[in-house]
C-alpha positions as CSV (number, residue, x, y, z in Angstrom):
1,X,-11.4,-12.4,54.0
2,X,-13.4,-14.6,51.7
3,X,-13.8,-17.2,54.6
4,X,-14.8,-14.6,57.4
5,X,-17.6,-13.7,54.7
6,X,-18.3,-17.3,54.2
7,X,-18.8,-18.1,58.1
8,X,-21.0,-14.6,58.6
9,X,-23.5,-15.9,55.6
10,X,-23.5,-19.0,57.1
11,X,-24.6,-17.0,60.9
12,X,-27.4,-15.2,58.9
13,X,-28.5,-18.6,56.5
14,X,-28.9,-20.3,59.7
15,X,-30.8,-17.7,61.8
16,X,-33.0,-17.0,58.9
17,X,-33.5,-20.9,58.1
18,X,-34.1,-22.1,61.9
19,X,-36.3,-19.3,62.3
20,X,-38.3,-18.7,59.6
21,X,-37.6,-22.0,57.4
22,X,-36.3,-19.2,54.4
23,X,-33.0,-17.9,53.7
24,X,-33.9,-14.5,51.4
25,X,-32.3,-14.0,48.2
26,X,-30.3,-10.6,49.4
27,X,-28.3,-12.7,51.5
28,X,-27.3,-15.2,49.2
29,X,-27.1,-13.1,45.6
30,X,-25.1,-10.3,48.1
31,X,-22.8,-13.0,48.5
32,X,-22.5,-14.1,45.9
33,X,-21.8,-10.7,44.7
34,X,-19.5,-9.5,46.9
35,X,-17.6,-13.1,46.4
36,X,-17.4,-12.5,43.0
37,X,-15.3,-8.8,43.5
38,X,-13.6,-10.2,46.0
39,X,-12.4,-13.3,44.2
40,X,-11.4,-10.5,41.5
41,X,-9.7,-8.4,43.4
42,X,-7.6,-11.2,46.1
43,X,-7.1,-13.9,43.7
44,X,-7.6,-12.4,40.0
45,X,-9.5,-14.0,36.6
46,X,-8.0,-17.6,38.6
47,X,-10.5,-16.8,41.8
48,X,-13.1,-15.7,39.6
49,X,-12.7,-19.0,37.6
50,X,-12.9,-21.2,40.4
51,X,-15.8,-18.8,42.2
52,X,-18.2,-19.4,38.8
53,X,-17.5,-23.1,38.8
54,X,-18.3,-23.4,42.1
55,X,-21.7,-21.8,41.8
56,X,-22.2,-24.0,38.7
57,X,-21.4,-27.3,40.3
58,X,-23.4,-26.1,43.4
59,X,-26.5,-25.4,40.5
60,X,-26.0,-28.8,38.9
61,X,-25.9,-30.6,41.4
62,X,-28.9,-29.6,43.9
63,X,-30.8,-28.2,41.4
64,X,-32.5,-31.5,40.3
65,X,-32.9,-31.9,44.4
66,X,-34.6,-29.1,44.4
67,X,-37.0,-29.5,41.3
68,X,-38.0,-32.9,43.2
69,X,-38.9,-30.8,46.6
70,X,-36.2,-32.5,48.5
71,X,-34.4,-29.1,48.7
72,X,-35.6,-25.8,49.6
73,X,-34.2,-23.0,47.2
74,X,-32.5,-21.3,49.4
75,X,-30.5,-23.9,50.2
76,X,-29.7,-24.1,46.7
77,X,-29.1,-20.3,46.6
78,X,-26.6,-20.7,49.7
79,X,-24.5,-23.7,48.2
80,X,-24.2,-21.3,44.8
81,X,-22.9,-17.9,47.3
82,X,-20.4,-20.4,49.2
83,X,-19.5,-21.6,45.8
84,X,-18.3,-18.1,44.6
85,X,-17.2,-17.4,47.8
86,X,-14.8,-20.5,48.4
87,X,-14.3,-22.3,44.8
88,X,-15.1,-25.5,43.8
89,X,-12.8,-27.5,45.6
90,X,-14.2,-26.2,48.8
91,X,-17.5,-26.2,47.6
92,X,-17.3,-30.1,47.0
93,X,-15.9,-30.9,50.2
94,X,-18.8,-29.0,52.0
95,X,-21.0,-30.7,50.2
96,X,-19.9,-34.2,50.9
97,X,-19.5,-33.2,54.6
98,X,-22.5,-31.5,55.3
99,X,-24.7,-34.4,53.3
100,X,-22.8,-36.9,56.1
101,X,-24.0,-34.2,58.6
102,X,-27.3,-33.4,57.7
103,X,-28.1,-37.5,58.2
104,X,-26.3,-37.5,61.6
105,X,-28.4,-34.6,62.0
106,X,-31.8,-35.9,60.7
107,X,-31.7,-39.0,62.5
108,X,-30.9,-37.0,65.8
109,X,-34.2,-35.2,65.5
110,X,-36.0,-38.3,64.5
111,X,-34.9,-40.2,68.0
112,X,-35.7,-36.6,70.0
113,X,-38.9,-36.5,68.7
114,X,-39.7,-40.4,69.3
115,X,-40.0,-41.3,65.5
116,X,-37.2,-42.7,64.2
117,X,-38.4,-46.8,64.6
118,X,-41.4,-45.4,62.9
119,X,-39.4,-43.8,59.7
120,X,-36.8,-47.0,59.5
121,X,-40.0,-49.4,60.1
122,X,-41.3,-47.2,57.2
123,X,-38.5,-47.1,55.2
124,X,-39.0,-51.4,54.9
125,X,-42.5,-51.6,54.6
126,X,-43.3,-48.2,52.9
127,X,-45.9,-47.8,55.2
128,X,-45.1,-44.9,57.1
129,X,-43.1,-41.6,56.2
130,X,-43.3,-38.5,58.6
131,X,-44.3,-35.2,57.8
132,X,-41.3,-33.5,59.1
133,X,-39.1,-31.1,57.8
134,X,-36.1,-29.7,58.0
135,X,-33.6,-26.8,58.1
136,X,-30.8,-27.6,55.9
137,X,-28.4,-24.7,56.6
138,X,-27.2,-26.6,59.9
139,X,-26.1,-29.4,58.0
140,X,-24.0,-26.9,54.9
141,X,-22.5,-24.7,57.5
142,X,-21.2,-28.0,59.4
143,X,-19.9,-29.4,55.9
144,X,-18.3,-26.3,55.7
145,X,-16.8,-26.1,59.0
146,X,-15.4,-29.7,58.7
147,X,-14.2,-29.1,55.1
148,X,-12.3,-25.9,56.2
149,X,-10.9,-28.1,59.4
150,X,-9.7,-30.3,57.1
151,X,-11.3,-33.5,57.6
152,X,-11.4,-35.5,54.4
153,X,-13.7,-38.5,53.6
């Protein structure tokens, strides 16, 4: 149940972040919410353990990201609901995944859009950085596909 409701936020997070670059805050604190009853109710005080320290560690660690403006919030927001709604040792995996798979991802849209010799020519000489942004949901809901597939790093 708890994954079902992880892989339907994850639908919404990336139709809201691809198309309007924002992923609102009833998405991610309904999650979050309905994780936290679920975890309750499926798995006990244990679930509910593992649920708050996933949306701790998923605070911690992107919320520095974010206070340097290499994160959106609702990225944030969305690592903290998959957090409650999958635990930390999930939550971890994810996160190591999808960073591996937002750069595979990032450098993809780089060479489509004819920039990338420009940004790694920039990243030497520190004369050139591009203006482009991205969606980050892409990159967590791969992380969590390939955590819950099993692949390990």
């Amino acid at each position: 149940m708890l994954v079902m409701l992880t892989y339907c936020l994850l639908a919404f997070a990336l139709y809201f972040d691809l198309r309007e670059r924002s992923i609102p805050n009833w998405l991610t604190a309904g999650s979050a919410s309905i994780g936290l009853v679920l975890q309750l109710a499926l798995n006990g005080w244990h679930g509910v353990q593992s649920g708050t320290l996933g949306v701790i560690v998923g605070l911690a660690l992107f919320l520095p990201l974010f206070a340097l403006g290499k994160f959106g919030g609702g990225d944030v927001k969305l690592l903290m609901a998959i957090g409650m709604l999958r635990g930390v040792s999930v939550l971890f995996k994810a996160l190591l995944l999808g960073a591996a798979s937002g750069g595979f991802m990032a450098v993809a849209v780089l060479a489509y859009h004819r920039e990338l010799s420009y940004v790694m020519l920039g990243a030497v000489t520190k004369s050139y950085r591009t203006k482009r942004t991205y969606a980050y949901a892409p990159a967590i809901a791969a992380g969590v596909l390939l955590a819950d597939l099993g692949w390990i790093l």
